[in-house]
C-alpha positions as CSV (number, residue, x, y, z in Angstrom):
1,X,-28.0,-70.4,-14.7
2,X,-30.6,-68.2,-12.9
3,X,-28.3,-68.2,-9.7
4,X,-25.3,-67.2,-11.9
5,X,-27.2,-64.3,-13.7
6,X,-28.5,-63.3,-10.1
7,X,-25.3,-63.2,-8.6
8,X,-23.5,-61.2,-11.7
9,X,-26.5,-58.6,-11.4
10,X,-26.1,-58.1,-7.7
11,X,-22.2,-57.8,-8.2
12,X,-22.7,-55.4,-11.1
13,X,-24.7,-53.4,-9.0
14,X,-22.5,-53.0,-6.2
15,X,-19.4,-52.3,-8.7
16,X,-21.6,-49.6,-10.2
17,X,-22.3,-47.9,-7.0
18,X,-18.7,-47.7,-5.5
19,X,-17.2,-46.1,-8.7
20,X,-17.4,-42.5,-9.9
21,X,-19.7,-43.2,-13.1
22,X,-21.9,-45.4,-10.6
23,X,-22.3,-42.6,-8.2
24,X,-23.3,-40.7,-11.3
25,X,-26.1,-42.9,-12.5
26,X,-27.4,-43.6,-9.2
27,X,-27.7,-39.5,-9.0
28,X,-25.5,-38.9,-5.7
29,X,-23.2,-37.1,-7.7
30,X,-25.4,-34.4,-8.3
31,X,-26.5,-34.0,-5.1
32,X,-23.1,-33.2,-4.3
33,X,-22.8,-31.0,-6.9
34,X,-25.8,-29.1,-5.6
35,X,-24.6,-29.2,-1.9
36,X,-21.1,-28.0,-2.9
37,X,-22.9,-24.7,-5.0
38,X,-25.5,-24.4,-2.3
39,X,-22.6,-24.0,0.0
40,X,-20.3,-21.5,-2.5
41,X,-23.0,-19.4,-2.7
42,X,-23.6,-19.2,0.9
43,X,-20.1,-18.7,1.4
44,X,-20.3,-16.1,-1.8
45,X,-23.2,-14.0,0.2
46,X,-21.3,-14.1,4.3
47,X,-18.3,-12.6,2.4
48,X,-20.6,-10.0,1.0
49,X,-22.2,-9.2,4.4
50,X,-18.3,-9.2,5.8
51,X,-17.6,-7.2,3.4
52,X,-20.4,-4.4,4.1
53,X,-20.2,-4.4,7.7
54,X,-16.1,-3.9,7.6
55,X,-17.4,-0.7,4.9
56,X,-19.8,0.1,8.4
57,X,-17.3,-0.2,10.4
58,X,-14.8,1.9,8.7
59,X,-17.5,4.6,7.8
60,X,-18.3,4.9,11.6
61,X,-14.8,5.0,12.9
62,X,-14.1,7.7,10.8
63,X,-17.5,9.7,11.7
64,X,-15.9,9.3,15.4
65,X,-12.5,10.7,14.5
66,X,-13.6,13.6,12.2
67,X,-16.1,14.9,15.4
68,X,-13.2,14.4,17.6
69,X,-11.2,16.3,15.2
70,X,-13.4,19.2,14.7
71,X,-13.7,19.3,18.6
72,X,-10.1,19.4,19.4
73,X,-9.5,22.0,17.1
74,X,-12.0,24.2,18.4
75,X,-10.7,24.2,21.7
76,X,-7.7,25.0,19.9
77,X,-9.3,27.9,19.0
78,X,-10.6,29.0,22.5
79,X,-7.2,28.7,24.2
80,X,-5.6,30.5,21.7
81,X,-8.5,33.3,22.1
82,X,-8.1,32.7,25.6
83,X,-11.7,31.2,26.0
84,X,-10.0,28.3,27.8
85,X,-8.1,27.9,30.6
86,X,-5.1,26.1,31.1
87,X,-4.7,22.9,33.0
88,X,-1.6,21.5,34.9
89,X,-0.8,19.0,32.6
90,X,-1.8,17.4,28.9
91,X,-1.5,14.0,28.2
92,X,-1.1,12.1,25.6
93,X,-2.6,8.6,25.8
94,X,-2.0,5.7,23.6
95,X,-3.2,2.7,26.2
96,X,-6.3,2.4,28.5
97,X,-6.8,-0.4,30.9
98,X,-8.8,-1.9,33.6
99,X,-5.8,-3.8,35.1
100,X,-3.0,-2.1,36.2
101,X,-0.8,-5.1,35.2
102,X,-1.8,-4.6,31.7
103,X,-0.9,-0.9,31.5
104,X,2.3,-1.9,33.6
105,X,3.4,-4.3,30.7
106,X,2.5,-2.0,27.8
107,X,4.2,1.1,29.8
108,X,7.4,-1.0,29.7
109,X,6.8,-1.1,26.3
110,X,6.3,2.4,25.5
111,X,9.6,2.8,27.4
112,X,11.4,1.0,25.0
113,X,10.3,2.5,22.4
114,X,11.8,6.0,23.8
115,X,8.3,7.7,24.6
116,X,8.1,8.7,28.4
117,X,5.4,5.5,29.5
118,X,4.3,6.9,32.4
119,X,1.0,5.6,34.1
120,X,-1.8,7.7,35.1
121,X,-5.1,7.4,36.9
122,X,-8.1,7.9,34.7
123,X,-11.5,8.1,35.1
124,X,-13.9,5.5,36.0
125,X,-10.8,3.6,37.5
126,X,-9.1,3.3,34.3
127,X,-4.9,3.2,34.5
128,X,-3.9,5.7,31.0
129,X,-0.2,4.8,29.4
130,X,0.7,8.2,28.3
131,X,3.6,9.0,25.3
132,X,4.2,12.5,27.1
133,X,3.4,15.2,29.6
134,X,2.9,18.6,28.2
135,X,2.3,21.9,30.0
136,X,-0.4,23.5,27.2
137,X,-2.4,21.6,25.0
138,X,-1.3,23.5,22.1
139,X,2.5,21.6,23.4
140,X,0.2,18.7,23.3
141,X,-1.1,18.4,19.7
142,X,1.9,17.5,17.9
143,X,3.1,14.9,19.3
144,X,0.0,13.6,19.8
145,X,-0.4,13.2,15.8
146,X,3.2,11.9,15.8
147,X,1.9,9.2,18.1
148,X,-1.1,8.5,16.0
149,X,1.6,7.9,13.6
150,X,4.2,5.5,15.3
151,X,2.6,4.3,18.6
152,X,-1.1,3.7,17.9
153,X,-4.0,5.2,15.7
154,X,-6.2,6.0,18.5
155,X,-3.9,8.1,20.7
156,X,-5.7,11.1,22.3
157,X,-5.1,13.8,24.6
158,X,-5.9,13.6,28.2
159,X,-5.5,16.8,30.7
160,X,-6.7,17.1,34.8
């Protein structure tokens, strides 16, 4: 009898431990309850921190543009004033690259999307992928904002 009671208690236990309310009573249930919200709320605060540097991000990009705005417009102002003198040519640039391959590729690109693609030698060995060649850079300002528009938002104007 004491063997049969023995063996129904050690069966019983391991019956209780494999199922759901057995995982419950022996307490790993909320453990994993606790893991699981430890692991929401960690997830809860990276999404917050993504969140804010993305906000950063944004805030600083758009410091950059507005001083590159203010800048280009007043060297508007001095070649219209005649402060400025003109150059042989005005660029505008929607591609920089390191490897002439690379600009190659996205030149052909530019081509096909009816823009002139030409490649030109940059500074600090850089190979620029241009939209168009103008003679002033008041010529130059429009359609550099057009391809800020269709080509890509950080086009900008390049002159030697």
């Amino acid at each position: 009898m004491k063997k049969l009671l023995f063996i129904l208690s050690i069966g019983s236990v391991l019956f209780l431990s494999s199922c759901k309310d057995g995982t419950s009573f022996f307490g790993k249930a909320k453990k994993a309850e606790a893991k699981v919200l430890a692991l929401e709320t960690e997830n809860s605060n990276l999404k917050k921190q993504l969140a804010a540097c993305q906000d950063q991000q944004t805030s600083e990009i758009m410091g950059i543009r507005s001083d590159y705005e203010m800048k280009l417009a007043e060297l508007q102002k001095q070649l219209e004033s005649g402060k400025v003198k003109e150059y042989s040519g005005y660029f505008v640039i929607v591609g920089s690259f390191k490897s002439q391959k690379n600009a190659e590729g996205y030149s052909t690109k530019i081509k096909q999307m009816g823009y002139e693609g030409n490649i030109v030698a940059g500074p600090n060995n850089f190979y620029l992928v241009t939209s168009g060649t103008y003679k002033t850079l008041k010529s130059s300002l429009e359609p550099m904002r057009k391809a800020r528009t269709t080509i890509a938002s950080e086009a900008w104007i390049y002159f030697k």
